[in-house]
C-alpha positions in Angstrom: -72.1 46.3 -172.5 -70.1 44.2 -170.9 -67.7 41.2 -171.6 -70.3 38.7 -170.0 -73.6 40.3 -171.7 -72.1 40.5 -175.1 -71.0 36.8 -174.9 -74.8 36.1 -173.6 -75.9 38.0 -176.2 -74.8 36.7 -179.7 -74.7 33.1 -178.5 -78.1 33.3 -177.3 -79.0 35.1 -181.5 -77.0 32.3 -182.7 -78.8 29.6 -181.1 -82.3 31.8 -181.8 -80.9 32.2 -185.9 -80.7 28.3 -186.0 -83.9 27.3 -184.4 -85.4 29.6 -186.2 -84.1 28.6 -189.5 -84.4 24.8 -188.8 -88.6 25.5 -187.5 -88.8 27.5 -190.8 -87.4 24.7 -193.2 -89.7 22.5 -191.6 -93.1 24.3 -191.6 -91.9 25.6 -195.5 -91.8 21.7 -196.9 -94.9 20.6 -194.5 -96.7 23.6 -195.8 -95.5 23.1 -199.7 -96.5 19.7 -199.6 -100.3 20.1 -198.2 -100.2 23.3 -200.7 -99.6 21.3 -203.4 -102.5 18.2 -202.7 -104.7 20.8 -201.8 -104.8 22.6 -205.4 -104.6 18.9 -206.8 -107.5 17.8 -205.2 -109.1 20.9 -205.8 -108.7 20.5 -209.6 -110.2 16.6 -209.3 -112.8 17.2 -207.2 -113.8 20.2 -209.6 -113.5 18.4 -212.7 -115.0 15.4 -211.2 -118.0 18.1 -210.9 -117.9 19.0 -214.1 -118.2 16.1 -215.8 -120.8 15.2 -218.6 -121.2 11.3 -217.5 -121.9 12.1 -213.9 -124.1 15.3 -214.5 -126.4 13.4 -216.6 -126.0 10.3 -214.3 -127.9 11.9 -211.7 -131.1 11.8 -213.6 -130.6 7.7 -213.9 -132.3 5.2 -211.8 -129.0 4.4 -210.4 -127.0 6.8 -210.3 -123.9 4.8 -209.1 -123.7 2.2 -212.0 -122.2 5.0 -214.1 -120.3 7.5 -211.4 -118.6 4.8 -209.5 -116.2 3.4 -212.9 -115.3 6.8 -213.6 -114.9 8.0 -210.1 -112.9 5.2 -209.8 -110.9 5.8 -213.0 -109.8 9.3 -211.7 -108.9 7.9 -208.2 -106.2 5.6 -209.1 -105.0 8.3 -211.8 -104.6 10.7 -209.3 -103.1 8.7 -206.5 -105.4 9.9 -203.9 -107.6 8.3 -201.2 -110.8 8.4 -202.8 -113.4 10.4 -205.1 -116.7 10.4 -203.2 -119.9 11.8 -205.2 -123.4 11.9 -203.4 -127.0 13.6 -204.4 -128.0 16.7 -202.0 -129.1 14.2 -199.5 -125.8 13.5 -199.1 -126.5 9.8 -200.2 -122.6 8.2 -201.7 -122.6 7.5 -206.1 -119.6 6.4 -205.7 -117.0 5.2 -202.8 -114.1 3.1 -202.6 -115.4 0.5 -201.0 -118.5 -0.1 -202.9 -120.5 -1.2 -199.6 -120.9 2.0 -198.6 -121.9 3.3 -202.3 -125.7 4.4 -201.4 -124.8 4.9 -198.0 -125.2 9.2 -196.3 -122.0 10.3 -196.4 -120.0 10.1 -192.9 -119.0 13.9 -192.5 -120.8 17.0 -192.6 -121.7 18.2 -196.3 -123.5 21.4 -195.7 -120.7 23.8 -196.5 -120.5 22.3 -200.4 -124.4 22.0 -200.6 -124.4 25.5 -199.6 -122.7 26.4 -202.5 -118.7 26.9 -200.6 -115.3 24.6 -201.2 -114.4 23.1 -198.5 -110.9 22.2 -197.6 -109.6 20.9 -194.4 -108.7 17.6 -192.3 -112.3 15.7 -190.9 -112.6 11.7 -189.9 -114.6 9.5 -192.1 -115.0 5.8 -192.8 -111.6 5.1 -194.2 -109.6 7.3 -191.2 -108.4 11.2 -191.1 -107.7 12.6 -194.3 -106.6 16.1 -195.7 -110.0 16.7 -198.1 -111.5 19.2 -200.6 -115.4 19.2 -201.3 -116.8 21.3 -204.1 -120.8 21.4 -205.2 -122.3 19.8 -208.2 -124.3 22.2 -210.0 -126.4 21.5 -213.0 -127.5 23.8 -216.3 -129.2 26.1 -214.1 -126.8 26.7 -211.6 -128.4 24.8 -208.7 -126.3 22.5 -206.2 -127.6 19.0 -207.2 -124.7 17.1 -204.9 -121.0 17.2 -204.0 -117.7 15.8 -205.4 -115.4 15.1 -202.2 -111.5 13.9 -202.7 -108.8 13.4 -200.3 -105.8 11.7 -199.0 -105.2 10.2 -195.8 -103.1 11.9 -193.4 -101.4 8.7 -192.6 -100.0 8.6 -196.5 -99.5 12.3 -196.2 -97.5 12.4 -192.9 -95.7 9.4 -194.8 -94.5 11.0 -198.1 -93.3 13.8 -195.6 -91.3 11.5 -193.7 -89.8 10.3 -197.1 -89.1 13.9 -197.8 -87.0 14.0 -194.7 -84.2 14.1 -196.3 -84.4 17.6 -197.3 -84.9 18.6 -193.6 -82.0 16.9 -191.9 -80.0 18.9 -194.7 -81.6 22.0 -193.9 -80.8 21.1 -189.8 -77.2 19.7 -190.7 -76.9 23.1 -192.1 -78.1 24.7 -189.2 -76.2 22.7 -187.0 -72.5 23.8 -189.1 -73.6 27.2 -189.1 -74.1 27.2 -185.5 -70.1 25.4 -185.3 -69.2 28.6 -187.0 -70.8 31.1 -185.6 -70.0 29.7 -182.4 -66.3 29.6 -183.4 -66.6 33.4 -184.3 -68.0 34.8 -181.2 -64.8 33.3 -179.3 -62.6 34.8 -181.9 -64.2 37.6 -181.5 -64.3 37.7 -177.7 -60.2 36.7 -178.0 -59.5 39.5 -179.9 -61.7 42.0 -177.7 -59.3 41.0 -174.7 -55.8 40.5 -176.4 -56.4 36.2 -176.9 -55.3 36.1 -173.3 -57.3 33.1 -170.8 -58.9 33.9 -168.3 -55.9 32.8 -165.7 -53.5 35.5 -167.4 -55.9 38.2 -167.3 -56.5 37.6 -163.6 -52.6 37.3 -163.5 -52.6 41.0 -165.2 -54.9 42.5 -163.0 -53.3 41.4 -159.9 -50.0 42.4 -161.3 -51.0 45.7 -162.1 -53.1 46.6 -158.9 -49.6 45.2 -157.3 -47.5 48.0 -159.2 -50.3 50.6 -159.3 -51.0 50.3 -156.0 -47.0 50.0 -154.9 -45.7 53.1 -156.4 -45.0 56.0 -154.8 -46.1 58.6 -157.4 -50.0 59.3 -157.7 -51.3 57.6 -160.8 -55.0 58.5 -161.8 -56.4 57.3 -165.0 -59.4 59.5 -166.7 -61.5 57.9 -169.7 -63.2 60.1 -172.7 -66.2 61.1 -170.6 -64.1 62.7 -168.2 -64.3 60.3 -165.4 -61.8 59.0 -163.3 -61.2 55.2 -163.9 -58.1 54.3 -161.6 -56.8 55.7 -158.6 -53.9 54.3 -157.2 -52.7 54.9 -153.2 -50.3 57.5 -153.6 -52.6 59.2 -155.7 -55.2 59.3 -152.8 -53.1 60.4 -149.9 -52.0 63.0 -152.4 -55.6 64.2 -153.2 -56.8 63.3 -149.1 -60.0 61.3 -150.4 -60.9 57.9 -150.3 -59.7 55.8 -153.2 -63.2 53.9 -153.4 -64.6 57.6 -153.5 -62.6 58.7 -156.1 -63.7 55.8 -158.5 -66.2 57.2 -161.3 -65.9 61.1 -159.8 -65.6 63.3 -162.4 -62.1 64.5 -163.2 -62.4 68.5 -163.3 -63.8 68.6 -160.1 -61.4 66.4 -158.4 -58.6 67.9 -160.1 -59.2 71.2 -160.6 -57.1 73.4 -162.0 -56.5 76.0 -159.7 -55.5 73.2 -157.2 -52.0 74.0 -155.5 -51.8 70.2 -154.7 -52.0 69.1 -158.3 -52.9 70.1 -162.1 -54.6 67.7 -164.8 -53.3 68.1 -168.6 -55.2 66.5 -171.0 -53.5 64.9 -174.4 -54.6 62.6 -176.9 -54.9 58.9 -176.0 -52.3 58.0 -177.9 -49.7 60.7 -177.6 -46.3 59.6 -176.1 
């Protein structure tokens, strides 16, 4: 690879590492916190359904008179939106705002009074809100109505907002991290070309092409594959081919062996 690729290369996995970290954080605590209301509500609205008082309440003349205290009660207790019960008509026991107590409820119930949970965000008469609906059965198993809680997504995108903190951590984090790791790809492309700028390695080349190319010996310079890598002027007069030829040719067959004009030697890189 070369100089310019590999620089491309990890700076563009750092900056994908840190996105990726920070979009991860993020999803993680959103996730965690609609995770956690979901099995709360779940465990309301199922003990909601449960319940002796609002079982037996459903054979009363008005059903709402005793399910609307206690759903109430349970409400406030669990800090959430609101406890809705309703018959299999759909028809509210209980609401928060008691005008709308024997009322039909304002979303689709046919997924609880088919026997299912439901859990998801729908739009009723106080907003949007993040909701669970489970059946109410009685003795003999039979869905007699459904036990609906929720929060609103307004107080939910809120408490996440509080809970910010933790996320601008996480990305503060991210951010250093990226510092770092941005600091060790340029030590790391320093030490790959000697810690020299830019301006002195241009200096270098030109210097050397300068020497190279001004000496009257042949220089040619071979690397492990066998290839030739430099040529310099005297070396191609010597050899009577182009120098631009020569570049990348492979070195036993422009210097053979049995060459009266010249003879290649090879020796370890580092021998003397």
């Amino acid at each position: 690879m070369t100089l310019r690729v590999q620089l491309l290369a990890l700076q563009a996995l750092i900056v994908f590492l840190v996105t990726l970290g920070t979009g991860i954080a993020a999803s993680v605590q959103e996730n965690a916190l609609r995770e956690a209301y979901k099995d709360r509500m779940q465990a309301v609205a199922q003990s909601v359904a449960a319940l002796p008082v609002v079982l037996d309440a459903f054979d009363d003349e008005d059903p709402a008179a005793a399910i609307q205290p206690v759903a109430e009660v349970i409400r406030e207790a669990s800090d959430l939106a609101y406890v809705v019960v309703a018959n299999d008509e759909g028809i509210r026991y209980s609401h928060p705002n008691t005008d709308r107590i024997g009322e039909r409820v304002s979303t689709d119930p046919s997924i609880p009074l088919g026997g299912e949970i439901f859990v998801g965000t729908q739009t009723g008469t106080l907003g949007t809100s993040w909701r669970v609906k489970v059946p109410i059965r009685d003795e003999d198993g039979a869905v007699i109505g459904t036990a609906s809680v929720g929060i609103l997504e307004s107080e939910l995108n809120e408490e996440f907002t509080s809970n910010l903190v933790g996320l601008i951590s996480a990305m503060l984090a991210a951010a250093v991290l990226g510092v770092f790791g941005a600091a060790w790809v340029t030590s790391f492309i320093r030490r790959r070309i000697y810690r020299l700028e830019p301006h002195q390695i241009a200096a270098l080349v030109k210097n050397q092409e300068t020497t190279l190319h001004g000496l009257s010996e042949g220089v040619v310079t071979v690397d492990g594959a066998g290839r030739i890598t430099l040529v310099n002027d005297a070396a191609a007069r010597f050899l009577g081919r182009d120098a631009a030829d020569l570049d990348g040719a492979a070195a036993d067959e422009v210097l053979a062996p049995s060459s009266p004009r010249c003879s290649a030697r090879a020796r370890p890189r580092d021998a003397p």
